[in-house]
C-alpha positions as CSV (number, residue, x, y, z in Angstrom):
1,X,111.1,-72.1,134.3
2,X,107.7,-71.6,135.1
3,X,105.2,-72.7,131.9
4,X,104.6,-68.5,131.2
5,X,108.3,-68.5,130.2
6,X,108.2,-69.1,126.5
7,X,109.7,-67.5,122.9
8,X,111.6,-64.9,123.2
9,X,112.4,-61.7,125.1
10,X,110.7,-59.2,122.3
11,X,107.0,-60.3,121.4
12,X,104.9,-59.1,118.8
13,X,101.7,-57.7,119.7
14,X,98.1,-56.1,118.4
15,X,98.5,-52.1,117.1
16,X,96.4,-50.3,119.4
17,X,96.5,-50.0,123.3
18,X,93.3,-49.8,125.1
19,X,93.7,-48.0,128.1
20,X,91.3,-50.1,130.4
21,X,90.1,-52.7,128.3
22,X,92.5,-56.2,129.4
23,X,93.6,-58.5,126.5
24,X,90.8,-60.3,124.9
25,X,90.2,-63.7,126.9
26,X,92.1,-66.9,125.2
27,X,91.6,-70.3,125.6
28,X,94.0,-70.3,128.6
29,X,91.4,-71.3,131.1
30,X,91.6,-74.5,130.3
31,X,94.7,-75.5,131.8
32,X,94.6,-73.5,134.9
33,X,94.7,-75.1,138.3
34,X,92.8,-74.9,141.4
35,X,93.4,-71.3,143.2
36,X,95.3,-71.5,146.2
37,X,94.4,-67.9,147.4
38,X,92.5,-69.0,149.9
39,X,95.6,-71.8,151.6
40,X,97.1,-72.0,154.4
41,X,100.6,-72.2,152.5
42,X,99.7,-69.0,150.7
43,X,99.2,-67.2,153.8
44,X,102.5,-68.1,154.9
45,X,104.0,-66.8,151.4
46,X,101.8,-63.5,152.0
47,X,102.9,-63.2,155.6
48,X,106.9,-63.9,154.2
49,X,106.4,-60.9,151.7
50,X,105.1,-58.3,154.4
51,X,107.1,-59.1,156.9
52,X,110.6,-58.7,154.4
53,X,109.2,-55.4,153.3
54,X,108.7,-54.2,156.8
55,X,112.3,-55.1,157.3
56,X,113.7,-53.6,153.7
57,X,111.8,-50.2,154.0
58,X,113.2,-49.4,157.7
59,X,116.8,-50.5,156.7
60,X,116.3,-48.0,154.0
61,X,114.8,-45.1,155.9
62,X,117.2,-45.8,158.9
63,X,119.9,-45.3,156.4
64,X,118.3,-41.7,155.5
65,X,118.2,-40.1,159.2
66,X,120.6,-37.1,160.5
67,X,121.6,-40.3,162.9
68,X,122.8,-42.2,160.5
69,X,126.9,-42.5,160.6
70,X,127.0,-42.1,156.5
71,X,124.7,-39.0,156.5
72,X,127.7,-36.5,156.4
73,X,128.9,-37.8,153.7
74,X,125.7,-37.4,151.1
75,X,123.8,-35.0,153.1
76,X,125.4,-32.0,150.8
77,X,123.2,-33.8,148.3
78,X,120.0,-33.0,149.4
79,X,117.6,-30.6,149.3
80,X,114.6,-28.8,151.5
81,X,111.3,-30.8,151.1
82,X,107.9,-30.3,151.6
83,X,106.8,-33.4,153.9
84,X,106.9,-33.0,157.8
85,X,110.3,-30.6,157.0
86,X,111.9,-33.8,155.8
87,X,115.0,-33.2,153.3
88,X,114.9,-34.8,150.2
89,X,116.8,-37.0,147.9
90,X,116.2,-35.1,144.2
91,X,119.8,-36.2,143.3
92,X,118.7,-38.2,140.6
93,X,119.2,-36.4,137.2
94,X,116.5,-37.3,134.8
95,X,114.0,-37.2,137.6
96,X,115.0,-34.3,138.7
97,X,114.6,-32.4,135.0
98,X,110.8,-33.9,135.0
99,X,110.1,-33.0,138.9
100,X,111.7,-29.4,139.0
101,X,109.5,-28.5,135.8
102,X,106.3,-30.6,136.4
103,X,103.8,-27.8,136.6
104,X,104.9,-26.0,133.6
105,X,104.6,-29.3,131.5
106,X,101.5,-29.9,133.5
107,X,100.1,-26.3,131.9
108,X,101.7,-26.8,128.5
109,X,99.5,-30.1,128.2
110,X,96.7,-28.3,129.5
111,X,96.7,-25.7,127.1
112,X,97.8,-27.8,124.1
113,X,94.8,-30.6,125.0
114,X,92.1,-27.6,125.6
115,X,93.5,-26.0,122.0
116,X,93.8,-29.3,120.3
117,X,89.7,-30.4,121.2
118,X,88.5,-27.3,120.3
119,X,89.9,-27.2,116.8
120,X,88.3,-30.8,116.4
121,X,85.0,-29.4,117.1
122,X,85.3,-26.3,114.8
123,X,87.0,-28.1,112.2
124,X,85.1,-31.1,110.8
125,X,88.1,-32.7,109.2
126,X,91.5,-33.5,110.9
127,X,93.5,-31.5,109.0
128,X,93.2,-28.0,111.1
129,X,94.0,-30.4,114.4
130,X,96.8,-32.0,111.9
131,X,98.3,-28.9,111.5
132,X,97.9,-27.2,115.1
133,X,99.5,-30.4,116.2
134,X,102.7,-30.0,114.3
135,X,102.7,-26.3,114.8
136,X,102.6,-26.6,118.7
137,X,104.9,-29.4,118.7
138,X,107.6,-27.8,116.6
139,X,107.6,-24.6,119.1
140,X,107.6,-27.0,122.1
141,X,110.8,-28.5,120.5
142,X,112.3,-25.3,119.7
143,X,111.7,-24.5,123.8
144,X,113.3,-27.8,125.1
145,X,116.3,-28.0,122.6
146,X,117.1,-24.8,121.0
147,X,116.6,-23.9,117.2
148,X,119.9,-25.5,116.8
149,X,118.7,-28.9,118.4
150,X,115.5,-28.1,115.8
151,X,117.8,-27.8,113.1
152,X,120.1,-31.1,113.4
153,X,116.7,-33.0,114.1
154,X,115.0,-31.5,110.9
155,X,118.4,-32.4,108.6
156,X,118.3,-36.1,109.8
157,X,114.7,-36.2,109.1
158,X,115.6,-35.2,105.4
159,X,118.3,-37.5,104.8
160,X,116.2,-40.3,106.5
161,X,112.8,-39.4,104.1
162,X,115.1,-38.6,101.0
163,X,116.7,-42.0,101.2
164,X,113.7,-44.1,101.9
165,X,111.7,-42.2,98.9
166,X,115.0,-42.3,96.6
167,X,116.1,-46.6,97.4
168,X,112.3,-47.4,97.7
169,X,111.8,-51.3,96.8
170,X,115.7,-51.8,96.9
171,X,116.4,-55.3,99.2
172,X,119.7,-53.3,100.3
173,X,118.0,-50.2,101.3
174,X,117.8,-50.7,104.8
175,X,121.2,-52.0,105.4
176,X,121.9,-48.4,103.7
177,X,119.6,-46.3,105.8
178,X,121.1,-48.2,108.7
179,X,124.7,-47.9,108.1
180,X,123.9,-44.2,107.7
181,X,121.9,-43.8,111.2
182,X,124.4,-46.0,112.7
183,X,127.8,-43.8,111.6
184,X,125.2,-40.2,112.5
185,X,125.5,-42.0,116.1
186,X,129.1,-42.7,116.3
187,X,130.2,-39.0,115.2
188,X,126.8,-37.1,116.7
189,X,129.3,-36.6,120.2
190,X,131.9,-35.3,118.6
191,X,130.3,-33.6,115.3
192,X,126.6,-33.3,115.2
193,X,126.4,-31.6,118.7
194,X,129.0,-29.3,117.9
195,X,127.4,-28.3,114.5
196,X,126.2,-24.3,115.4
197,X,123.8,-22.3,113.3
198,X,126.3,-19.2,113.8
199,X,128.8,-21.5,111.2
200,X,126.7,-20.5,108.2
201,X,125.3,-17.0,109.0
202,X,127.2,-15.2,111.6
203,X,123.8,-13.1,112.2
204,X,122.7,-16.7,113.6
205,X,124.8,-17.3,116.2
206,X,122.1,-16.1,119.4
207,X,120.1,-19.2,117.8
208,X,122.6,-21.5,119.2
209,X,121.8,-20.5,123.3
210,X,121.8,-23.7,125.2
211,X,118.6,-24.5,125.7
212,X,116.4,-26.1,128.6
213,X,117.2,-29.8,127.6
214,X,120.0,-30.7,125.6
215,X,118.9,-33.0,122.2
216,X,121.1,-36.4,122.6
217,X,122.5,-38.3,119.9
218,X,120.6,-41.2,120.6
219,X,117.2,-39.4,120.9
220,X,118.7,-37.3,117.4
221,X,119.2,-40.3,115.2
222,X,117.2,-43.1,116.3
223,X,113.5,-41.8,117.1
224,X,111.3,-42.8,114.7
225,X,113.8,-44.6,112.4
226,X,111.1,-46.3,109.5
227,X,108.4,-44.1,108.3
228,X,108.3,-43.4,105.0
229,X,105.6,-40.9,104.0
230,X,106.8,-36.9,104.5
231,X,103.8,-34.9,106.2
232,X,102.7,-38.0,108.1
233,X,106.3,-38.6,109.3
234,X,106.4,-35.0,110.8
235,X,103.3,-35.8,112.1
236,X,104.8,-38.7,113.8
237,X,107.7,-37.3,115.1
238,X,106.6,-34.3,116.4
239,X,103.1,-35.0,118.4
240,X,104.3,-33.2,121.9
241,X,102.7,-35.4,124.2
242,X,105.1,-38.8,123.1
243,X,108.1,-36.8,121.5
244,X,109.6,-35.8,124.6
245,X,109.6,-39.0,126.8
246,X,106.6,-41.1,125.8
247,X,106.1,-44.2,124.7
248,X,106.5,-45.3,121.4
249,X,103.7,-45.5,118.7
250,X,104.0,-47.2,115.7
251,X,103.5,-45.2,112.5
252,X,100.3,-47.5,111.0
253,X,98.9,-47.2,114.4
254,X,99.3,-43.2,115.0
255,X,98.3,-42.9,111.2
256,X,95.0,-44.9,112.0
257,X,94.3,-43.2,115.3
258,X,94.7,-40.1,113.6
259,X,92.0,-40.9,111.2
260,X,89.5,-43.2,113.1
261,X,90.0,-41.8,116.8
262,X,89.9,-44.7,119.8
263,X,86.5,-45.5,120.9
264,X,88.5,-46.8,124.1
265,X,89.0,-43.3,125.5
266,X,86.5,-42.2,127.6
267,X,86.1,-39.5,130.9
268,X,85.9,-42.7,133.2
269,X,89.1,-44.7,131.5
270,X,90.9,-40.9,131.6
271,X,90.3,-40.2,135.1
272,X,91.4,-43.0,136.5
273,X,94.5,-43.3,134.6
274,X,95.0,-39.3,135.7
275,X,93.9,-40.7,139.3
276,X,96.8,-43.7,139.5
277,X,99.4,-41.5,137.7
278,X,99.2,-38.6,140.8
279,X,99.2,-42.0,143.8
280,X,102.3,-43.1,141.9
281,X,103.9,-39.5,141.8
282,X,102.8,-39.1,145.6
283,X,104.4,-42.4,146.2
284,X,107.8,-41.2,144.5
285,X,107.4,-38.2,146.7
286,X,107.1,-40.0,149.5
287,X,110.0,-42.2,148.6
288,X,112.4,-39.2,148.3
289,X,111.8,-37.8,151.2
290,X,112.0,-40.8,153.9
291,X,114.7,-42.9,151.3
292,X,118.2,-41.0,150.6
293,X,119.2,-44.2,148.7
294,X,120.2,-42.0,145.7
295,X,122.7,-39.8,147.3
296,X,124.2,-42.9,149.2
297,X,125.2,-44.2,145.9
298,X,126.2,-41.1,143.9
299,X,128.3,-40.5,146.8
300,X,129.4,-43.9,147.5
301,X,129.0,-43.5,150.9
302,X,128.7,-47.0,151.8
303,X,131.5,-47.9,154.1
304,X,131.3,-49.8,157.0
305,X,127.3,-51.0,155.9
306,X,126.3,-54.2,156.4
307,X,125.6,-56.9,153.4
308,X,122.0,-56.0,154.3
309,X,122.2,-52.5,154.0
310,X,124.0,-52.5,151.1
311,X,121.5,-54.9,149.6
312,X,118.9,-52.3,150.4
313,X,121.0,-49.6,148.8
314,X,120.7,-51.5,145.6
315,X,117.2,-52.7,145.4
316,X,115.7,-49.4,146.6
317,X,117.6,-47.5,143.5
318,X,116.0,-50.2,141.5
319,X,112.7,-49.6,142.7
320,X,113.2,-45.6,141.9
321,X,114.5,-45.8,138.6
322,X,111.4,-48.4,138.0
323,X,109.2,-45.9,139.1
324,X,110.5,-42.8,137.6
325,X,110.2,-44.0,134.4
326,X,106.8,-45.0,135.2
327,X,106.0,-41.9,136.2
328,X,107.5,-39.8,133.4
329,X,106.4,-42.2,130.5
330,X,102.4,-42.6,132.1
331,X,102.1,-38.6,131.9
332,X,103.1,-38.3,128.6
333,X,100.8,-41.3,127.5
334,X,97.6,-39.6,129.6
335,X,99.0,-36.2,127.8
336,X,98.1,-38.4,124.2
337,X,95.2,-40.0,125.3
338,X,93.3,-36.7,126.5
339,X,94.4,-35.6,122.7
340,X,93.0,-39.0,121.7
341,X,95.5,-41.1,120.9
342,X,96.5,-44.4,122.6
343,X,100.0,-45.5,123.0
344,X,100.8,-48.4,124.2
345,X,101.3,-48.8,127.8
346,X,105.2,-48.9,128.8
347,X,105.1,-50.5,131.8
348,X,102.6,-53.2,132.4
349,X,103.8,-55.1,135.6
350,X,105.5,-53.8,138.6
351,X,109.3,-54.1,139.0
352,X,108.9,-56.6,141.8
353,X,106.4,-58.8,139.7
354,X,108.9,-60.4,138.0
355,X,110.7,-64.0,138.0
356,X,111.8,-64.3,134.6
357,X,114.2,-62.9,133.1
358,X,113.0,-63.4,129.7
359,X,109.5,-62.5,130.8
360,X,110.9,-59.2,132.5
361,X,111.9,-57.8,129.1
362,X,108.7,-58.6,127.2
363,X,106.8,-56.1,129.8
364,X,109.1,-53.9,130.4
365,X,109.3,-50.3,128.6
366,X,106.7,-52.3,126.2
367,X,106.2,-49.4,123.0
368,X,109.9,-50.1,122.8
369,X,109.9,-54.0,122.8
370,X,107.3,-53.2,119.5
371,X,109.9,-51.1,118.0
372,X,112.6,-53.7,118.1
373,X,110.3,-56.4,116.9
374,X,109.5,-54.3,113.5
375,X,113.0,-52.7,113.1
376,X,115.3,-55.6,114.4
377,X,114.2,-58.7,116.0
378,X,112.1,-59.7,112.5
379,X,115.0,-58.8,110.4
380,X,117.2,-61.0,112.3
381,X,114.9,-63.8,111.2
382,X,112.1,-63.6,114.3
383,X,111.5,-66.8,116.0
384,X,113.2,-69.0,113.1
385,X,116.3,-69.4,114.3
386,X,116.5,-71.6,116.9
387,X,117.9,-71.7,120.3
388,X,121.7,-70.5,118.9
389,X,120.3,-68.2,116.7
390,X,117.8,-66.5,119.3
391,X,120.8,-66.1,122.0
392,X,123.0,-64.4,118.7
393,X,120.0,-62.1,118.0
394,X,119.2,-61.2,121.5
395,X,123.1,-60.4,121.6
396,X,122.8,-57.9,118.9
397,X,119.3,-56.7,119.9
398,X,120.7,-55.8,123.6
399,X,123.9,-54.8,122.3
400,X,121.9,-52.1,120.5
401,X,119.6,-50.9,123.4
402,X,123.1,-50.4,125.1
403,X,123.9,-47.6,122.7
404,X,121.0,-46.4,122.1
405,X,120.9,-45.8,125.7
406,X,124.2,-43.9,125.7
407,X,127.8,-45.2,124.3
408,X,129.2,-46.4,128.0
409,X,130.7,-49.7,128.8
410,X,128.4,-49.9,132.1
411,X,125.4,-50.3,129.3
412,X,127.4,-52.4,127.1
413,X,128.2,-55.1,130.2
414,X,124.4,-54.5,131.4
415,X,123.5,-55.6,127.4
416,X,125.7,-58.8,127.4
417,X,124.5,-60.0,130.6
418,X,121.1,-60.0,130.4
419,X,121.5,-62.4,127.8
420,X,124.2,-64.3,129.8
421,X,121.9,-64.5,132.3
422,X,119.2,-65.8,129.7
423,X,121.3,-69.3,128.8
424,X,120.7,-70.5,132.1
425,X,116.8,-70.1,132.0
426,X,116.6,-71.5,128.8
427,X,118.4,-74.6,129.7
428,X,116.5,-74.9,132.8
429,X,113.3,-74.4,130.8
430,X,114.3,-77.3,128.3
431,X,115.3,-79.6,130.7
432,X,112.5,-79.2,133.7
433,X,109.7,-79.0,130.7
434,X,108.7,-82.5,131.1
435,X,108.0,-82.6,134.5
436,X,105.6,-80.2,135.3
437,X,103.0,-82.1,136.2
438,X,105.1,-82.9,139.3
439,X,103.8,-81.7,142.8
440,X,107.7,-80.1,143.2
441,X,108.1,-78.4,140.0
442,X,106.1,-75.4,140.7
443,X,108.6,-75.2,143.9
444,X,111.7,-75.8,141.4
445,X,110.6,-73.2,139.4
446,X,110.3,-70.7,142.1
447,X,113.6,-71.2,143.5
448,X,114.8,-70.9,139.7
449,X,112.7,-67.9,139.5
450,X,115.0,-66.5,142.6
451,X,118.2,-67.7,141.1
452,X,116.6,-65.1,138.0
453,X,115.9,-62.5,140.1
454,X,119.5,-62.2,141.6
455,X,120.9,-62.3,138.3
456,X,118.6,-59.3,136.7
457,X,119.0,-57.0,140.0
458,X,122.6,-57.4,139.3
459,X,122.6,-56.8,135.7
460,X,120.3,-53.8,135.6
461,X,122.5,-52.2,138.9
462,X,125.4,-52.7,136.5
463,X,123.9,-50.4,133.8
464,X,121.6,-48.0,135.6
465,X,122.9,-47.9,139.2
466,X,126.1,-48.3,140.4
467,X,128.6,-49.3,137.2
468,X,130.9,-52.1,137.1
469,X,133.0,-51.1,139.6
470,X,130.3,-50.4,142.2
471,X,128.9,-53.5,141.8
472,X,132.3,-55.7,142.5
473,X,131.8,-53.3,145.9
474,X,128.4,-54.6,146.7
475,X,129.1,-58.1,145.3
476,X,132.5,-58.7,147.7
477,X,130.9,-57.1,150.8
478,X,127.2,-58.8,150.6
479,X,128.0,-62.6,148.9
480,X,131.0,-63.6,152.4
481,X,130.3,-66.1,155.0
482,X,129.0,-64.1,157.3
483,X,125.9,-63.5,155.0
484,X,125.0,-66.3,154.2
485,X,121.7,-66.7,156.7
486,X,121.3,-63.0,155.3
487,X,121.2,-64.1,151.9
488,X,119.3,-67.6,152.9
489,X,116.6,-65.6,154.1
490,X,115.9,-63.1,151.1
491,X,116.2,-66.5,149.1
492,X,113.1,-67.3,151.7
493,X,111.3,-64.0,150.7
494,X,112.0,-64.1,147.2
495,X,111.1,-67.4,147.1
496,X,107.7,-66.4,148.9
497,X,107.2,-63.7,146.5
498,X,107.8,-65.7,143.7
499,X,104.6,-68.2,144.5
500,X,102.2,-65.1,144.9
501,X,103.2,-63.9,141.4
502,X,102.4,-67.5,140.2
503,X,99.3,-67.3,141.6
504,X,98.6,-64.0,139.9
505,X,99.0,-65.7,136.8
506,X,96.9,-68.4,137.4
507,X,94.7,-66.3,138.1
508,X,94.7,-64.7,134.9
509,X,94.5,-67.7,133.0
510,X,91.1,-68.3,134.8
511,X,90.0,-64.9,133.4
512,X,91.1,-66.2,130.0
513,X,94.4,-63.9,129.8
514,X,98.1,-65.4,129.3
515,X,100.3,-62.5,129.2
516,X,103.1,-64.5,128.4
517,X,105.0,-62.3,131.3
């Protein structure tokens, strides 16, 4: 409700990503108001926030000790750590494929960077660095996924670039190309993953050894979907530092970086990306070793909590899976920019930075949001088609992160209700518009900014935390009468937290920035 909330959930935005320089400054200064940093009121918002997360992080760690009457029942999922002899929590899948290997990847980019720059400065065109580039991608691929992954990667690439080069300049070419990517992911489970190397040449068959990561369907048919000219599309798909988990460039913008590097990268803007991206790791560590939230959910061992420790349960495996992504998608992006290229930045405002759900979306896993706005949300007709129309497209558009993500009813219900949870936003938007001049409407639209953040913690611990069913566990056992001063006083808190994040704005608008999230 607040005035940032405008358009839609996907946003176009410029082609390159500096990574220091802000936005340039816009005319949004002129409607700022007066700060209020320096308030009484704001001091009591401040005070609100620190005292709640005082509170949330000891329910959490009290949760993780030997003391705790749950601990038997997930403590078979921990591990030794390395802080104060503290277990830790490293029950969490992907994290636990990036953490277990970290210094390996850590050398690999060391190696590839030192090789890469040196090549540059022998070489005076990009061709040699072109060509290294693939080369050392294409044998990082064949390490993670096998020459068999290798192999069903390279033939969708073909079919993809043969089609696109054979239905050029046909209107119905990319309902086509689509059709075909979309029926590649509906039999990749069953068919493509099964397809074996040892089929056509018995002699093969030791090519087909599982390998370190397995290639998903998803990752298989829909990364990179669009470019259109042959070397510069292997270039594109197979730069190591963004194939395996980093953000998403655009093919004009990798294509132009290639040529004209960034001016933006320098050994300042480097190391102190390289500086935040170690805190945040550090932080994670820290996390996992004093926060067993993971295990208590894998191993549902919840019974007998309280609607507050439950609550904690939930928001703390938000905060991880915010942060692990973070983590993993900021090391690939510092891997590209010490190779000098710029990706955009993934995520762009913390978890807990949020009020609108609407908003939420635009900033979060960002190279992504790009990708649908080129490949989907424009097709669909952009910002054209009205209020109907936008809730219809955002249906499809989520409806097709959900399987990208993986083929699962838990992501198909986290899909249809974030844009449930959209209607009432809009509405609220529409309606409240005309009165924001108002001395209460900044105060409506923080307790509307609440009611939002209730409704996307529940739809994102739907898809990436507990499932449907957990979430009718947490939902019966926190929202009872007994709660209710419970849940009155995280209203408080969110509430609280919601007027410091308004501020935060405002005071980007005095800098001449409107993020628009």
């Amino acid at each position: 409700m607040h005035d940032n909330d405008h358009g839609s959930a996907v946003e176009s935005l410029p082609t390159s990503s500096s990574p220091t320089k802000p936005p340039k400054p816009t005319s949004a200064r002129k409607n700022t108001a007066k700060s209020r940093w320096c308030t009484v009121e704001m001091a009591v918002y401040i005070l609100v926030v620190i005292v709640g997360y005082v509170v949330m992080t000891s329910v959490a760690i009290n949760l993780s000790q030997e003391t705790s009457p749950t601990f038997p029942a997930y403590v078979h999922r921990l591990k030794p750590g390395w802080i104060f002899s503290r277990r830790v929590d490293d029950s969490d899948l992907q994290y636990r494929g990036f953490r277990s290997h970290i210094f390996q990847v850590i050398s690999i980019a060391c190696v590839h960077v030192v090789l890469s720059r040196l090549v540059r400065f022998m070489s005076p065109t990009h061709l040699a660095w072109q060509y290294l580039s693939l080369a050392f991608s294409i044998a990082f691929l064949v390490i993670l996924h096998g020459f068999g992954g290798v192999s069903r990667l390279a033939c969708v690439l073909s079919v993809n670039y043969a089609l696109t080069k054979t239905l050029a300049g046909k209107a119905w070419s990319p309902a086509v190309i689509w059709a075909l990517n979309l029926i590649l992911l509906g039999v990749s489970e069953k068919y493509l993953l099964l397809w074996r190397l040892g089929y056509l040449i018995d002699a093969l068959s030791w090519l087909d050894a599982a390998p370190a990561w397995v290639l998903m369907p998803r990752w298989l048919v829909f990364h990179r979907v669009g470019a259109l000219i042959a070397k510069a599309v292997l270039r594109v798909h197979m730069i190591t530092s963004v194939t395996r988990a980093g953000p998403i460039i655009t093919f004009n913008d990798f294509l132009s970086q290639v040529t004209h590097p960034s001016p933006d990268i320098t050994v300042k803007s480097g190391s102190i990306y390289a500086i935040r991206w170690i805190a945040a790791t550090l932080l994670m560590e820290v996390i996992l070793h004093y926060m067993y939230v993971v295990a208590i959910k894998d191993a549902r061992a919840w019974d007998g909590l309280t609607p507050l420790q439950l609550s904690m349960i939930g928001y703390w495996n938000l905060k991880i899976v915010w942060l692990k992504l973070m983590i993993v998608w900021r090391f690939f992006r510092l891997w590209a920019m010490a190779d000098g290229i710029i990706p955009p930045e993934n995520m762009v405002r913390c978890m807990s930075n949020n009020y609108s759900g609407i908003g939420f979306w635009r900033s979060w896993h960002r190279s992504y949001n790009r990708w649908l706005i080129r490949y989907v949300y424009v097709p669909l007709g952009g910002n054209k088609t009205g209020v109907i129309g936008y809730l219809i497209n955002s249906f499809i558009i989520f409806t097709f992160v959900a399987i990208w993500h993986d083929r699962e009813l838990k992501l198909l219900a986290w899909g249809w209700l974030i844009v449930l949870f959209f209607i009432p936003e809009i509405i609220a938007t529409r309606v409240f518009a005309k009165y924001k001049k108002r001395a209460w409407y900044r105060h409506l639209c923080a307790f509307g900014g609440a009611c939002n953040s209730f409704l996307m913690i529940t739809a994102n611990l739907v898809g990436f935390v507990v499932g449907i069913d957990g979430i009718q566990y947490i939902l019966e056992h926190v929202f009872t009468l007994q709660s209710i001063p419970m849940l009155l006083t995280i209203c408080a808190s969110i509430f609280s937290g919601i007027q410091i994040m308004f501020e935060i704005r405002e005071t980007e608008k005095r800098k001449g920035l409107d993020k628009r999230f």
